[in-house]
C-alpha positions as CSV (number, residue, x, y, z in Angstrom):
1,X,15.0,-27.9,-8.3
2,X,18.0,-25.9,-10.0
3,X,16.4,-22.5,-9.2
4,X,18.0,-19.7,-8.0
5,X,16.3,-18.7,-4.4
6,X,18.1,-20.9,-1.8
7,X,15.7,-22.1,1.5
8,X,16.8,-19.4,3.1
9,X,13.8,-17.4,1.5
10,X,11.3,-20.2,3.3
11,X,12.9,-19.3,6.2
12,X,12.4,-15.5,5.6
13,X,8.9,-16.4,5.0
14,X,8.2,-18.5,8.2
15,X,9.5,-16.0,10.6
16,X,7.6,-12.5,8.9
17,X,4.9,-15.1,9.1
18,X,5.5,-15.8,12.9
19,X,3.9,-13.1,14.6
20,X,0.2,-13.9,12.8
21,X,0.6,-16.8,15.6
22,X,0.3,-14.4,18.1
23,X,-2.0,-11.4,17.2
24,X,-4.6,-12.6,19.4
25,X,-3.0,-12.0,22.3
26,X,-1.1,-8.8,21.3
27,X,-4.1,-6.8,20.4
28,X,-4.1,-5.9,24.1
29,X,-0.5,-5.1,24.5
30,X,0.3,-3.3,21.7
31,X,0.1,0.6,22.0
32,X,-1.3,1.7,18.7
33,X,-0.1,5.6,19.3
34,X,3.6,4.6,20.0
35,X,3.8,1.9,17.1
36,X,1.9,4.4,14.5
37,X,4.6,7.1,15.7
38,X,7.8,4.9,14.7
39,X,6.3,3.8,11.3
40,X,6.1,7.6,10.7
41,X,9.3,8.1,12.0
42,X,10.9,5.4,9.7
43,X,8.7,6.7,6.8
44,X,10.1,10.5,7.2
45,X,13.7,9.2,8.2
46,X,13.9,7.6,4.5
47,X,12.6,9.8,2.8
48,X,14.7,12.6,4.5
49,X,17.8,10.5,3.5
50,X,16.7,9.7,-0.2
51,X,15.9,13.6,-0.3
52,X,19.5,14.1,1.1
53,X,21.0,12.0,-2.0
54,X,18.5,13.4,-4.4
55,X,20.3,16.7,-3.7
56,X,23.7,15.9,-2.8
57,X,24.5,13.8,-6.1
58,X,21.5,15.1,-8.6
59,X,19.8,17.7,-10.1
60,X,16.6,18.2,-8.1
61,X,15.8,21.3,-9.5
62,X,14.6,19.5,-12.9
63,X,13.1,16.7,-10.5
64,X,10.2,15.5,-13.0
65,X,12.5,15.5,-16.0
66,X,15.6,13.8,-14.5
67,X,14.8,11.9,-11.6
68,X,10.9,11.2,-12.7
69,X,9.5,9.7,-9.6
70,X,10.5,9.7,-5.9
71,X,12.7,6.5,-5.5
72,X,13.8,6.2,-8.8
73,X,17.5,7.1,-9.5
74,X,17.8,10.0,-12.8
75,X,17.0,8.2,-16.1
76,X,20.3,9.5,-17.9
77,X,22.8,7.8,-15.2
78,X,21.1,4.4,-15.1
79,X,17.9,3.9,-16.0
80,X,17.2,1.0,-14.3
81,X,18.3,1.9,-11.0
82,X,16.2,2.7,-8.1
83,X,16.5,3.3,-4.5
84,X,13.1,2.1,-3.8
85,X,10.2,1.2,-5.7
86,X,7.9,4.2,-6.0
87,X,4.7,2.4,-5.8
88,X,5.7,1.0,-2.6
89,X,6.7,4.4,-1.1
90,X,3.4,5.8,-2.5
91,X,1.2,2.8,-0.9
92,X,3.2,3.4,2.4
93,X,2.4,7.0,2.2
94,X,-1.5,6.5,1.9
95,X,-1.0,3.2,4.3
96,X,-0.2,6.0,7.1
97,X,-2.3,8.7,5.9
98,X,-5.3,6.5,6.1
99,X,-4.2,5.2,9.5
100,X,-3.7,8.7,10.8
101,X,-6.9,9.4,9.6
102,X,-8.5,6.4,11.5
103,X,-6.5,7.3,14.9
104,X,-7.5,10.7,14.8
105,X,-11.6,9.6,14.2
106,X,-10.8,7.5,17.5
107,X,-9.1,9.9,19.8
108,X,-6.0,8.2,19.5
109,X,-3.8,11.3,17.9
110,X,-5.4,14.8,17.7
111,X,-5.3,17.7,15.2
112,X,-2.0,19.1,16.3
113,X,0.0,21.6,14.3
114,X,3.5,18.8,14.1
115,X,0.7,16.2,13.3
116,X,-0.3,18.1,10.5
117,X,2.8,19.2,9.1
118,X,4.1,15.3,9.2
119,X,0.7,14.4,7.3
120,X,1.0,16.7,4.8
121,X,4.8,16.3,3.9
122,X,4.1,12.3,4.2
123,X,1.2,13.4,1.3
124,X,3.7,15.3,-0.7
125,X,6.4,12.8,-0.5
126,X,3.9,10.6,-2.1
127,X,2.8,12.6,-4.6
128,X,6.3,12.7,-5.8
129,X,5.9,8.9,-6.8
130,X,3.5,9.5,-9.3
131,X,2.1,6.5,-8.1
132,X,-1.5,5.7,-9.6
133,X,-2.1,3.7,-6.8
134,X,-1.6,6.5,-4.5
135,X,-4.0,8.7,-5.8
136,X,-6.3,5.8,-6.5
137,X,-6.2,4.7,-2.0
138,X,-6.2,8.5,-1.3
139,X,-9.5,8.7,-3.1
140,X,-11.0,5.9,-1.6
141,X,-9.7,6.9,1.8
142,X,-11.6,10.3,1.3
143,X,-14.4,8.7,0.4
144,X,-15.0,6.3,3.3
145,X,-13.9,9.2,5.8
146,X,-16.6,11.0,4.3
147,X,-19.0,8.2,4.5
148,X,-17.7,7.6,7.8
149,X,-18.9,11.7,9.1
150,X,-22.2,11.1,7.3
151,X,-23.1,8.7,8.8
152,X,-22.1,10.6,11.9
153,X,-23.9,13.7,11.0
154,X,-20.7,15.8,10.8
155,X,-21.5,17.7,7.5
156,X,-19.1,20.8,8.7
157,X,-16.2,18.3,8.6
158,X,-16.7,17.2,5.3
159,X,-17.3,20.9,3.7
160,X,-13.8,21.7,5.6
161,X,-12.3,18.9,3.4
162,X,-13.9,19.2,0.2
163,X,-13.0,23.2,0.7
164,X,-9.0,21.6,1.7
165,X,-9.1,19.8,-1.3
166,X,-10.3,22.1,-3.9
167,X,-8.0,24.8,-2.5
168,X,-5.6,22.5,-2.7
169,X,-5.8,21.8,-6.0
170,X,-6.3,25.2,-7.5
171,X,-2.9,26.1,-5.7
172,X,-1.2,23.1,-7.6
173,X,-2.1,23.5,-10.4
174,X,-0.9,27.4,-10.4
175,X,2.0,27.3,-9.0
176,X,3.5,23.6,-9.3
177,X,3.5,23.2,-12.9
178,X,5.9,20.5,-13.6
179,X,4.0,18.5,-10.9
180,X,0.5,19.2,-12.3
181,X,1.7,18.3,-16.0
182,X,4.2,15.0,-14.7
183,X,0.4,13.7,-13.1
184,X,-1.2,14.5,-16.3
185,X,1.0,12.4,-18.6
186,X,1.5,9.2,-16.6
187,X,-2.7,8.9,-15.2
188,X,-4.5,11.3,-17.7
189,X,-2.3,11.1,-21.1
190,X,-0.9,7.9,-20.5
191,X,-1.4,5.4,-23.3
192,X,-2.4,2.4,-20.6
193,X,-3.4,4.1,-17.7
194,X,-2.9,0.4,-15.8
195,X,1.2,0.2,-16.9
196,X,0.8,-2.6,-18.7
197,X,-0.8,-4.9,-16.2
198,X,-4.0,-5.8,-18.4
199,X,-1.4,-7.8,-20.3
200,X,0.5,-9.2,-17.2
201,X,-2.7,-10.7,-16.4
202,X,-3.7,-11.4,-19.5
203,X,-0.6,-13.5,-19.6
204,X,-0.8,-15.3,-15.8
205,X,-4.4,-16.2,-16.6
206,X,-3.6,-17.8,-19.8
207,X,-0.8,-20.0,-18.1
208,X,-3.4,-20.5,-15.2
209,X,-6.3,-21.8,-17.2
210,X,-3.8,-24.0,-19.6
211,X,-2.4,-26.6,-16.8
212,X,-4.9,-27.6,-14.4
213,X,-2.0,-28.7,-11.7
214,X,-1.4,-24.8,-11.6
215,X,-5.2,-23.9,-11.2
216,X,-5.1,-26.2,-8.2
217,X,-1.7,-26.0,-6.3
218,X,0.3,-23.3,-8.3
219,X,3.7,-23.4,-9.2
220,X,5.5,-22.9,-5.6
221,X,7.0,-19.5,-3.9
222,X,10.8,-19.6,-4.8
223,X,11.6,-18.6,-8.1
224,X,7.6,-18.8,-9.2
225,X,8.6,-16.6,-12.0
226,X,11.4,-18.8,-13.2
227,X,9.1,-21.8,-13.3
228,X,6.4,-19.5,-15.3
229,X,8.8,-18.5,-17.8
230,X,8.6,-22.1,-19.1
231,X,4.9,-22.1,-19.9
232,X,5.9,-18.2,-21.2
233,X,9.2,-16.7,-22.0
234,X,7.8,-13.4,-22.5
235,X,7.0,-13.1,-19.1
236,X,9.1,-11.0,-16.9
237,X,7.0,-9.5,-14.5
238,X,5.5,-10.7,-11.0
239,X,1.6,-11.1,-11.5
240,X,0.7,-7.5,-10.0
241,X,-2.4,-8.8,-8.7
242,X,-2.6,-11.0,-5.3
243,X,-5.0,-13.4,-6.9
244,X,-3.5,-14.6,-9.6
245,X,-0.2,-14.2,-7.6
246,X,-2.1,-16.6,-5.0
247,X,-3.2,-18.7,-7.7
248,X,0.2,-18.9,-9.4
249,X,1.9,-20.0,-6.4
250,X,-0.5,-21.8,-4.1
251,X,-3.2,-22.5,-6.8
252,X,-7.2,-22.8,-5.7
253,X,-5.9,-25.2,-2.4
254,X,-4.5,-22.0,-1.8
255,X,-6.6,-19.3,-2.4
256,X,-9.1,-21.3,-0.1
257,X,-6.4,-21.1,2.8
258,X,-5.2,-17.8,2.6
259,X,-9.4,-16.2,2.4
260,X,-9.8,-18.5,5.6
261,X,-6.3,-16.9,7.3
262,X,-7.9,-13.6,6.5
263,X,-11.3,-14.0,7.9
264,X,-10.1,-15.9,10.9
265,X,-8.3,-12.8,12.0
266,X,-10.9,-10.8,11.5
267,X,-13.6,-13.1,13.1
268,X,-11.3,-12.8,16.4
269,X,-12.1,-9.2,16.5
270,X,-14.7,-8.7,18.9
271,X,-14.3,-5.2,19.1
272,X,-14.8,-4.9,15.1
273,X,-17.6,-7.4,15.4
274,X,-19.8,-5.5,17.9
275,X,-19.3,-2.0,16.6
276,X,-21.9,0.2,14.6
277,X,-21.8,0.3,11.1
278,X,-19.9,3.8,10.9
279,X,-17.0,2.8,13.1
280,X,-17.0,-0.6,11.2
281,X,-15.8,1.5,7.9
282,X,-13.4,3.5,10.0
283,X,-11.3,0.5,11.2
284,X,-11.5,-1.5,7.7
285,X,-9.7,1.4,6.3
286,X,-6.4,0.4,6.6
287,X,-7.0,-3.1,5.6
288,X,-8.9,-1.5,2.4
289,X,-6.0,0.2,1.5
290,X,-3.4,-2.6,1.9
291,X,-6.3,-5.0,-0.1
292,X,-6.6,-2.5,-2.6
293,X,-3.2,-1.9,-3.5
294,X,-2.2,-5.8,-3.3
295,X,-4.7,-5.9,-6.2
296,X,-2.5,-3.9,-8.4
297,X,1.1,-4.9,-7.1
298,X,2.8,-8.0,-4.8
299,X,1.7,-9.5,-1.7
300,X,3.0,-12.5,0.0
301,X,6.6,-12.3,-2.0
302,X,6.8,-9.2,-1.0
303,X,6.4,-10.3,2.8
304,X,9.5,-8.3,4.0
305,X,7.2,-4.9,4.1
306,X,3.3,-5.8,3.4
307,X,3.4,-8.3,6.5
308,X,3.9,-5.7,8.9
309,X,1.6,-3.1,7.1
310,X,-1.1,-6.1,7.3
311,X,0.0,-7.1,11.1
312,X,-0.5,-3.6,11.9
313,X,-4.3,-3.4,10.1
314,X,-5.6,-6.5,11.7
315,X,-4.7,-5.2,15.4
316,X,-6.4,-1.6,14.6
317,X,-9.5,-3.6,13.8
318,X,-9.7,-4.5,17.5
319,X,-8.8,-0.8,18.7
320,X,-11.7,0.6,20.4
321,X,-12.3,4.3,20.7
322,X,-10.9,6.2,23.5
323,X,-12.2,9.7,25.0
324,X,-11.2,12.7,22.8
325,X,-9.0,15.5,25.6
């Protein structure tokens, strides 16, 4: 149709979308510990290397001021630049910190001192992204861990965190100053604590509920935010939300496709299925935190990394637990 993104993106698509087809069968071949391992080993290997730029070409002792937020490149050299996109480091970072969490609640990975120190400099890397959505999945990873051991009757464990986290805390907010005052003004100061998205969707819904052929099979993947522009020009922003992405590209046809893609998977896990109620929340915690984050950024055209985030979700919801040594 004129637009910019050639077929090759469809084909891009298809094959991220390939392995879906065989999940079923893999959830018995994959080895969880060994595939969790080399997402944290490409997690720390990038940020090593971004931390290795960050010093080698920048000032990083003035971090917040010039640099702002891990995977952004400093504001006065080009503000537009970035090497990544913060909030996807900072969903990646609570992606495996909830996932470590889950392993460890299953016997999978212990309490070890390197598994520790990797945890904690995955939490600090994101941290450094300033990333709402971070803190935001943190939270709600705490919370269902902590659900999770009350339901188990392990009140020790959650006294040991609560007593981690406000030690935590007070030792932030003595000693790293320009961290605890760069979190203050973008979640706690911050004019529009949701960065604008209110009026992203504000804007998506408006096109949505205007032409009904939208409402029902949306505008297409390639170049959907071309081919939104001509309902409105001001719009330069993806929808932020995997809704109205959904419904913007697929429309309600599909919406109804994509809740039954979802479900299907997790109908086929038997393991998931049969467990009690407290193991239940355990495993849905790293599908919680891929959901909740999709409902403040970009899903399926961003297939290239939430795919394999999501692949790897859907096979822990079959993982059964294994006897803690």
């Amino acid at each position: 149709m004129g637009f910019q993104e050639s077929i090759i993106k469809l084909f891009g698509f298809l094959v991220c979308l390939i392995p879906f087809m065989f999940l079923k069968q893999l959830r018995n071949t994959v080895n969880i510990k060994v595939t969790f391992n080399f997402l944290l080993l490409g997690f720390v290997s990038f940020s090593l290397i971004t931390i290795g730029t960050y010093i080698t070409s920048y000032n990083v002792a003035n971090f917040f001021n010039e640099i702002r937020r891990f995977g952004y490149l400093p504001k006065n050299k080009d503000e537009s630049a970035l090497l990544m996109n913060p909030n996807t480091i900072g969903k990646n970072s609570a992606f495996i910190v909830g996932t470590y969490l889950v392993l460890i609640n299953l016997g999978y990975l212990k309490y070890s001192i390197k598994n520790i120190i990797l945890i904690s400099y995955v939490i600090f890397i994101g941290s450094l992204t300033l990333s709402r959505s971070f803190f935001l999945l943190m939270i709600t990873t705490l919370v269902l861990i902590a659900i999770y051991q009350m339901i188990k009757k392990k009140a020790l464990k959650i006294i040991m965190i609560f007593i981690l986290l406000i030690s935590s805390l007070l030792v932030m907010i003595k000693y790293a100053t320009n961290f605890t005052k760069a979190i203050s003004r973008r979640v706690i100061e911050a004019d529009d604590i949701s960065g604008g998205r209110l009026d992203i969707y504000s804007q998506y819904i408006n096109i949505i509920t205007t032409d009904y052929k939208v409402l029902l099979f949306g505008t297409g993947m390639q170049d959907y935010l071309l081919k939104v522009q001509n309902y409105n020009s001001f719009i330069n922003q993806s929808s932020h939300n995997i809704v109205l992405e959904i419904l913007t590209i697929w429309g309600i046809v599909g919406l109804i496709i994509v809740t039954m893609f979802m479900f299907n998977y997790i109908y086929e896990c038997k393991n998931f299925l049969t467990s009690s109620l407290e193991t239940k929340i355990l495993l849905l915690i790293p599908i919680i935190i891929i959901i909740i984050s999709a409902m403040f950024g970009q899903f399926f055209i961003s297939y290239y990394h939430t795919f394999a985030l999501t692949f790897f979700a859907l096979i822990l919801l079959d993982v059964k637990g294994v006897c803690k040594c």
